[in-house]
Backbone as a printed PyTorch tensor [residue, N CA C, xyz], in Angstrom:
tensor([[[ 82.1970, -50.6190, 213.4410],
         [ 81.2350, -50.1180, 212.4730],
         [ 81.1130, -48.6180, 212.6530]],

        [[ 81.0610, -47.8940, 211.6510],
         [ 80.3460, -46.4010, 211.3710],
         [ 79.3900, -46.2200, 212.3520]],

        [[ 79.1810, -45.0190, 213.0550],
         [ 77.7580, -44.5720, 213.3860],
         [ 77.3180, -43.9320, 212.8210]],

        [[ 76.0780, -44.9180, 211.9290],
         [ 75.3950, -43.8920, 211.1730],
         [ 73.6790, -44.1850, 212.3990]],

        [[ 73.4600, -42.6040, 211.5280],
         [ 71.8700, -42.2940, 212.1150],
         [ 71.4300, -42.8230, 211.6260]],

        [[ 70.2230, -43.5400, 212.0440],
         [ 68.9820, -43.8680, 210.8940],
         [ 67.6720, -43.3570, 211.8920]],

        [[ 67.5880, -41.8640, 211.6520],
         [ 66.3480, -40.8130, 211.9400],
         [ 65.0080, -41.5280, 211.8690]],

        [[ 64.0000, -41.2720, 212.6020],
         [ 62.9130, -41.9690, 211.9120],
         [ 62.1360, -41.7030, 210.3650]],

        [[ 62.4220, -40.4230, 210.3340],
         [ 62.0760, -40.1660, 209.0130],
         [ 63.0750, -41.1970, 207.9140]],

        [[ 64.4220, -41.1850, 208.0190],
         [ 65.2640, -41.9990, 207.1210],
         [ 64.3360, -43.5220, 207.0080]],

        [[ 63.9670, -44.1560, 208.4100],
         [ 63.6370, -45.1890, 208.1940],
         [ 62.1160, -45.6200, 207.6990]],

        [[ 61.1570, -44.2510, 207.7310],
         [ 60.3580, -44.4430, 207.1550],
         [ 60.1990, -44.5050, 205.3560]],

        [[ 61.3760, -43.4590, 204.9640],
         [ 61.6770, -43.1100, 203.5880],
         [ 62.3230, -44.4800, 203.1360]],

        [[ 62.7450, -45.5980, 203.9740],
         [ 63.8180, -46.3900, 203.4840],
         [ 62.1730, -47.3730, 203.3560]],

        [[ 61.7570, -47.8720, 204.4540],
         [ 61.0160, -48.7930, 204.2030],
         [ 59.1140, -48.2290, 203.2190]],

        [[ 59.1060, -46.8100, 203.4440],
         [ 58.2840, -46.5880, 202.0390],
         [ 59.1980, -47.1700, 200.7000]],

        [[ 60.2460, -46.7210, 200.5330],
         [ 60.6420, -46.9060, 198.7790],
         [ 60.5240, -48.3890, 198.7530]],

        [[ 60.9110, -49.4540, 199.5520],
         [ 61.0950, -50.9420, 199.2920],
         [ 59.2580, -50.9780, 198.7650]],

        [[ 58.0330, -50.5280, 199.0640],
         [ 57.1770, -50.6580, 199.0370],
         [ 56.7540, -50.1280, 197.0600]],

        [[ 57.2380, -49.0110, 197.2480],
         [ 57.4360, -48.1530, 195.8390],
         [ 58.2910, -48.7970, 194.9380]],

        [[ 59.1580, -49.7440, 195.1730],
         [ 59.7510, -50.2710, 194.1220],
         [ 58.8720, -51.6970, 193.8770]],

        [[ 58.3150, -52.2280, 195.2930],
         [ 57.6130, -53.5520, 194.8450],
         [ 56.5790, -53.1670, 193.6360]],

        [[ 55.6430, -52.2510, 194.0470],
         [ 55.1780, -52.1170, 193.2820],
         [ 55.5640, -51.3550, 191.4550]],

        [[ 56.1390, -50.7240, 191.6930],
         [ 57.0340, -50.6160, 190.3310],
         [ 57.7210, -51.4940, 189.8080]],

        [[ 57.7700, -52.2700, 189.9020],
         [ 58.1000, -53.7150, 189.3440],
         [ 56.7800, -54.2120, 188.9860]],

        [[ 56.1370, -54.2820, 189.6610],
         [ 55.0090, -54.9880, 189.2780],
         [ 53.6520, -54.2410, 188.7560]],

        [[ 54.7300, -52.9500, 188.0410],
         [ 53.4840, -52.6000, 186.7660],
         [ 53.6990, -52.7300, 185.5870]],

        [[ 52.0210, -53.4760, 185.2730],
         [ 52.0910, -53.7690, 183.8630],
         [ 52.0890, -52.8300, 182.7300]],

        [[ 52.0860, -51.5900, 183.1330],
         [ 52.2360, -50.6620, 181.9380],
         [ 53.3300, -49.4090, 182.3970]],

        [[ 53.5670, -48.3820, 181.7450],
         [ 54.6840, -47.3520, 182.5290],
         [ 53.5350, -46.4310, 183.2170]],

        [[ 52.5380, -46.1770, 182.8090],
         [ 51.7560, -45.2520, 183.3380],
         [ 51.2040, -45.9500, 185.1620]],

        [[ 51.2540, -45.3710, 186.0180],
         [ 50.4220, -46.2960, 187.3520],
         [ 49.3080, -45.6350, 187.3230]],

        [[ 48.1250, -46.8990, 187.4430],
         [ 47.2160, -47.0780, 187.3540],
         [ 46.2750, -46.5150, 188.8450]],

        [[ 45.8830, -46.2830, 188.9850],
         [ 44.2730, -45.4730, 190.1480],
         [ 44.9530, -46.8390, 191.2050]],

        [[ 44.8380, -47.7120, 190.8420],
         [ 44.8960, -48.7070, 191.8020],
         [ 46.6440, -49.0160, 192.3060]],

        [[ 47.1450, -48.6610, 191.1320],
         [ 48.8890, -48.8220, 192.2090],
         [ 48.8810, -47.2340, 192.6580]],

        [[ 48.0310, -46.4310, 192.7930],
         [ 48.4400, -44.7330, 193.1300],
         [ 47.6860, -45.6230, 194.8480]],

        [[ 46.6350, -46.1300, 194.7380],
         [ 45.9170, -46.2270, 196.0260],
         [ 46.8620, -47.2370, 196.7490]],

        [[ 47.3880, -47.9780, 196.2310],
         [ 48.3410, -49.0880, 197.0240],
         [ 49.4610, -48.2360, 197.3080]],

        [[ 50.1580, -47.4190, 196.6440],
         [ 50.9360, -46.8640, 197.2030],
         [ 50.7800, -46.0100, 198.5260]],

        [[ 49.3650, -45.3860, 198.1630],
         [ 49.2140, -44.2020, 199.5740],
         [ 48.8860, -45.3980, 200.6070]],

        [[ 48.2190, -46.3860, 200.5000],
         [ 47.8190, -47.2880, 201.7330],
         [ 49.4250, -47.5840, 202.0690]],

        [[ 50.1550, -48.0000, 201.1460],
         [ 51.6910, -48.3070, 202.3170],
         [ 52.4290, -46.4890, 202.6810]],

        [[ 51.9840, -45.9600, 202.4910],
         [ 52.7670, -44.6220, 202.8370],
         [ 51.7700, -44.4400, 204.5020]],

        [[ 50.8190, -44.7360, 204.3770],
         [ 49.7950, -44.5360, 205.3970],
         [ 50.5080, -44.9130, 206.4640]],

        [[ 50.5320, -46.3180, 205.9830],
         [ 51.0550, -47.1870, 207.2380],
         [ 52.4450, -47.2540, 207.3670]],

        [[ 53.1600, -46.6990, 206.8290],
         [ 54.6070, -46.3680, 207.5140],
         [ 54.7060, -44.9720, 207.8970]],

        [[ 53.5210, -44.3000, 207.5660],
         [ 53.2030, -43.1930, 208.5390],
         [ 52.9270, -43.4820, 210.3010]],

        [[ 52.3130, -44.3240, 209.8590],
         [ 51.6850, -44.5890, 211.3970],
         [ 51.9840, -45.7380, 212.0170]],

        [[ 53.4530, -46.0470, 211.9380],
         [ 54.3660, -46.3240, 213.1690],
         [ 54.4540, -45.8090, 214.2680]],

        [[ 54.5840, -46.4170, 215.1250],
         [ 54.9270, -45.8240, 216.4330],
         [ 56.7350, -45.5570, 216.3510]],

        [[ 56.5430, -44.9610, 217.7830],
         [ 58.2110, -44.3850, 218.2150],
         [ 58.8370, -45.9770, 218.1990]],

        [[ 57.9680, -47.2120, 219.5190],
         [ 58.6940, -48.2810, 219.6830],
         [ 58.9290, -49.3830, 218.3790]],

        [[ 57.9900, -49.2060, 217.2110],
         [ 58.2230, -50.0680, 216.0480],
         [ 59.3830, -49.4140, 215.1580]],

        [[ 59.3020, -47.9630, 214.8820],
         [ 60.6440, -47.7090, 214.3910],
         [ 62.1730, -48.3030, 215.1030]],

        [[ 61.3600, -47.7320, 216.4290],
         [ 62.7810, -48.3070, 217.0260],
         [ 63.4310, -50.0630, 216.7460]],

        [[ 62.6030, -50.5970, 216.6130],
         [ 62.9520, -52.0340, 217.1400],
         [ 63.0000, -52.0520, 215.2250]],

        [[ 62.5010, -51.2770, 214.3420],
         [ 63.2800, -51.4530, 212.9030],
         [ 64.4180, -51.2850, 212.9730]],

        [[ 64.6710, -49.8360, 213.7360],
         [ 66.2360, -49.4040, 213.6960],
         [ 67.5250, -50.3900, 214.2560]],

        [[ 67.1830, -50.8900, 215.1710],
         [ 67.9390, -51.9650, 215.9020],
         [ 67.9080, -53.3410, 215.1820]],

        [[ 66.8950, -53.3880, 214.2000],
         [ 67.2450, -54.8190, 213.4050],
         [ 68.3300, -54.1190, 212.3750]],

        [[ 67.8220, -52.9980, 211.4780],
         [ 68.9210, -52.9800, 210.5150],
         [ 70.2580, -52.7890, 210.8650]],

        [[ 70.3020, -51.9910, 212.2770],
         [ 71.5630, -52.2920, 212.5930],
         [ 72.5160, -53.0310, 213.1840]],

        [[ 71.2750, -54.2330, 213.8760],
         [ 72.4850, -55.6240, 213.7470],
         [ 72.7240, -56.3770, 212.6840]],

        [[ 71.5020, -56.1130, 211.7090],
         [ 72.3730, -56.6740, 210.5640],
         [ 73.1830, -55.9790, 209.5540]],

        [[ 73.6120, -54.8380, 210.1310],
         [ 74.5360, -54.2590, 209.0080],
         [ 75.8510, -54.5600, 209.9120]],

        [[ 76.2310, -54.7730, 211.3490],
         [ 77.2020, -55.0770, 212.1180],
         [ 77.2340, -57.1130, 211.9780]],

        [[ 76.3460, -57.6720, 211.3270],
         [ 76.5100, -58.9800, 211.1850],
         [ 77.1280, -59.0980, 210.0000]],

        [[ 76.7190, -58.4600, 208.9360],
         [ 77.2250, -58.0300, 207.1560],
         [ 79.3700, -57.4600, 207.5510]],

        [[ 78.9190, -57.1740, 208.0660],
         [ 80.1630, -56.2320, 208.5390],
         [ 81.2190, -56.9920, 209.1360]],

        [[ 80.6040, -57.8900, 209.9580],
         [ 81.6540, -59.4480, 210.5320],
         [ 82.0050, -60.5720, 209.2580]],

        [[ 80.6410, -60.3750, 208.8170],
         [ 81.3500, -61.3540, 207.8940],
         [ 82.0800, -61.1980, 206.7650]],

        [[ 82.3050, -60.1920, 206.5780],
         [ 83.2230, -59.3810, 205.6900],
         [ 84.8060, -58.7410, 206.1780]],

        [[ 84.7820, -59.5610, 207.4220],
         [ 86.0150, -58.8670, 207.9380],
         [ 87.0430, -59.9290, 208.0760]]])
């Protein structure tokens, strides 16, 4: 497999957008509403305020499963 980085910032930007798209999917109009602006900052909050050891142990899941994706494709 590649060594790629996944910085903590990368992995915070990766697991904010999964949050930003849930909810963009799940608006009922194009404009976001007071209440998906506040749901959004509450998940930005809290993938702010990870620790060093929870990023880490993110980083080490996505990258056994991108080396499991990677076996089974070989």
């Amino acid at each position: 497999m590649t060594d790629i980085i996944f910085s903590d910032d990368l992995i915070k930007e990766f697991i904010y957008s999964v949050y930003r798209k849930e909810v963009l999917l799940n608006l009922k109009g194009v404009v976001l509403t007071e209440d998906d602006r506040k749901k959004l900052h509450e998940k930005r909050d809290f993938v702010n305020s990870l620790s060093e050891d929870e990023l880490n142990d993110i980083r080490t899941w996505i990258v056994d499963r991108l080396k499991l994706l990677e076996k089974q494709h070989q």
